[in-house]
N, C-alpha and C positions, 0 to 999 in steps of 0.2 A: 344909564337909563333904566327905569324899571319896565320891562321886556317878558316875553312868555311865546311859545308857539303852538301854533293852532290849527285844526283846518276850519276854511271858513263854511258854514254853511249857505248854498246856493239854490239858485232856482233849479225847481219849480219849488225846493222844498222849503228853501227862505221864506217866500210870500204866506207858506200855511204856519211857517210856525211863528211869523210875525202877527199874522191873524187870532192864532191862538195865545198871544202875549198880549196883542191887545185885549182882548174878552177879557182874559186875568187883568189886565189894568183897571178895568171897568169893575167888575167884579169884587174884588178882595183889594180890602182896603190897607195900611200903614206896611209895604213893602217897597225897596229902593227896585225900582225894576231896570232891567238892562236897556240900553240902546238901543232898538230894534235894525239897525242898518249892522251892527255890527255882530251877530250873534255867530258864535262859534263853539267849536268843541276845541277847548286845552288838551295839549298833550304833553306840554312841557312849561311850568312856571319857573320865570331865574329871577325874579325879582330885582332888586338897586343890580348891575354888573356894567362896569364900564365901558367904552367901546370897544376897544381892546378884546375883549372878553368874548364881546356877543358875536364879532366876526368869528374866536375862536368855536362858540358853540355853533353858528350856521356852516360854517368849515367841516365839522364834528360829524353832521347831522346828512350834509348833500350829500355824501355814498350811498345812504339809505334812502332818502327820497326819490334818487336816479335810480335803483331799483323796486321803487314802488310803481303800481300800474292804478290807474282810477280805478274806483270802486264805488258801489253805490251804498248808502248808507239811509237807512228809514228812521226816525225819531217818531213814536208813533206813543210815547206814555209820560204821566209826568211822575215826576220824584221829588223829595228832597235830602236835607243833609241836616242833621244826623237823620237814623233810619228810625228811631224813637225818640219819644220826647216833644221838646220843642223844636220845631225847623227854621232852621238858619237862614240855609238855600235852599230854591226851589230851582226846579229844572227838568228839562226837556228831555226826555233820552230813549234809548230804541227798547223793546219791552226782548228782544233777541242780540244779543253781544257781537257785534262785528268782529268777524278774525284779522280781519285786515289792518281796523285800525289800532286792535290791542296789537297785532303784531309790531305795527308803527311804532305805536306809542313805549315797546317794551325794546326793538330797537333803540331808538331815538335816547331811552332813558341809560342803556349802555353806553353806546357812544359817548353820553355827555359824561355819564358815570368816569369813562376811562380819559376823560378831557381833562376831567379833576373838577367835574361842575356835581354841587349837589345835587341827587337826585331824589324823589317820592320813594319811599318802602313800601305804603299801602298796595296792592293789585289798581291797577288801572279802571276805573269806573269813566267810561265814556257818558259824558254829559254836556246839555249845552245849558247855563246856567243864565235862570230869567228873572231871577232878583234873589234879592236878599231880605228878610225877616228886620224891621225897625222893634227896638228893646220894647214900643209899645205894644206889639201886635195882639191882639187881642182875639180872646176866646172866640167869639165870632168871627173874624177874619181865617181863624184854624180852620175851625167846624166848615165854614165857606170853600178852604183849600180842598180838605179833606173829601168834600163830597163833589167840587169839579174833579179832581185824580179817580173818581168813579165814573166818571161819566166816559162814556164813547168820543175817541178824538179822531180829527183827520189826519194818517199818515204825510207826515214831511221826510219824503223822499227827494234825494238828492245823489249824483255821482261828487263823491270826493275827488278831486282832483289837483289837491296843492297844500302842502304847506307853509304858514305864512308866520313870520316874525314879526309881530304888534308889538310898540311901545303903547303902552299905556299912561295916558298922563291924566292927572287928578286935578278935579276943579270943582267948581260948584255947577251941582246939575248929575253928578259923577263922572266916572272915570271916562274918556275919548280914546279910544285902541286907533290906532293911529299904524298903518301896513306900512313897514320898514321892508321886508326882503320877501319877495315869495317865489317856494321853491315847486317846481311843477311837477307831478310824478310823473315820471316820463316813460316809464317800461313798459313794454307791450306782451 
């Protein structure tokens, strides 16, 4: 299955940054935009891994999560990917770097590391990503991005509370993350 782990993003802070996904759908034009019911921050992508595999990496990973405690996390800027240039992705992210979840995510990326699963080299950039850039997107549609990421947005506050293992399956429409295991952080 092609597979990735995530936290999901929840209420109250889902509904603002669904709102804020919508505007941008409305808004700026030729981008595949994400599924609004599904939006999450990746911590871990494993891409094709059998099943076999992905029990071994949720295996890998629940040590860490059983000592992870909820945490709140605010999404309050938008970005994208690259940081010059043309942009690829665009995305949601907190304008102040959670400790908690680079903690997560630099755990999580050990474990898998010492599992024997590929792991990311780049430093962990927490994001929740809201589309993707179509090869047409045009000067105007930039200029349009460029000057909503100036604008004042509404904090999407939310407590973290789980990590979850999505298969992602591909169709027309794009991709359906689809919650295979979710793991709850349980420490107090």
């Amino acid at each position: 299955m092609r597979c990735f782990l995530a936290v999901p993003l929840r209420e109250p802070g889902l509904a603002v940054a669904q709102r804020t996904l919508q505007r941008l759908q409305r808004d700026i034009a030729d981008v595949r935009w994400t599924r609004p019911e599904t939006l999450h921050i990746t911590v871990h992508f494993f891409g094709w891994i059998d099943d076999d595999r992905v029990r071994q990496g949720v295996d890998a990973v629940r040590p860490i999560v059983v000592e992870t405690s909820p945490f709140t996390l605010t999404l309050d800027r938008l970005g994208q990917f690259p940081d010059r240039g043309r942009p690829r992705v665009l995305w949601l992210g907190g304008s102040k770097a959670s400790d908690e979840l680079t903690a997560l995510a630099v755990a999580t990326r050990e474990a898998l590391g010492s599992a024997g699963f590929a792991v990311e080299e780049r430093p962990f950039r927490a994001h929740c990503t809201l589309g993707r850039t179509r090869d047409t997107w045009t000067l105007e549609a930039r200029d349009r991005w460029h000057a909503v990421c100036q604008e004042p947005m509404d904090a999407a506050a939310f407590t973290a509370d789980c990590l979850v293992l999505y298969e992602s399956v591909t169709g027309r429409g794009g991709a359906i993350y689809m919650e295979r295991v979710a793991l709850p952080f349980v420490a107090r």
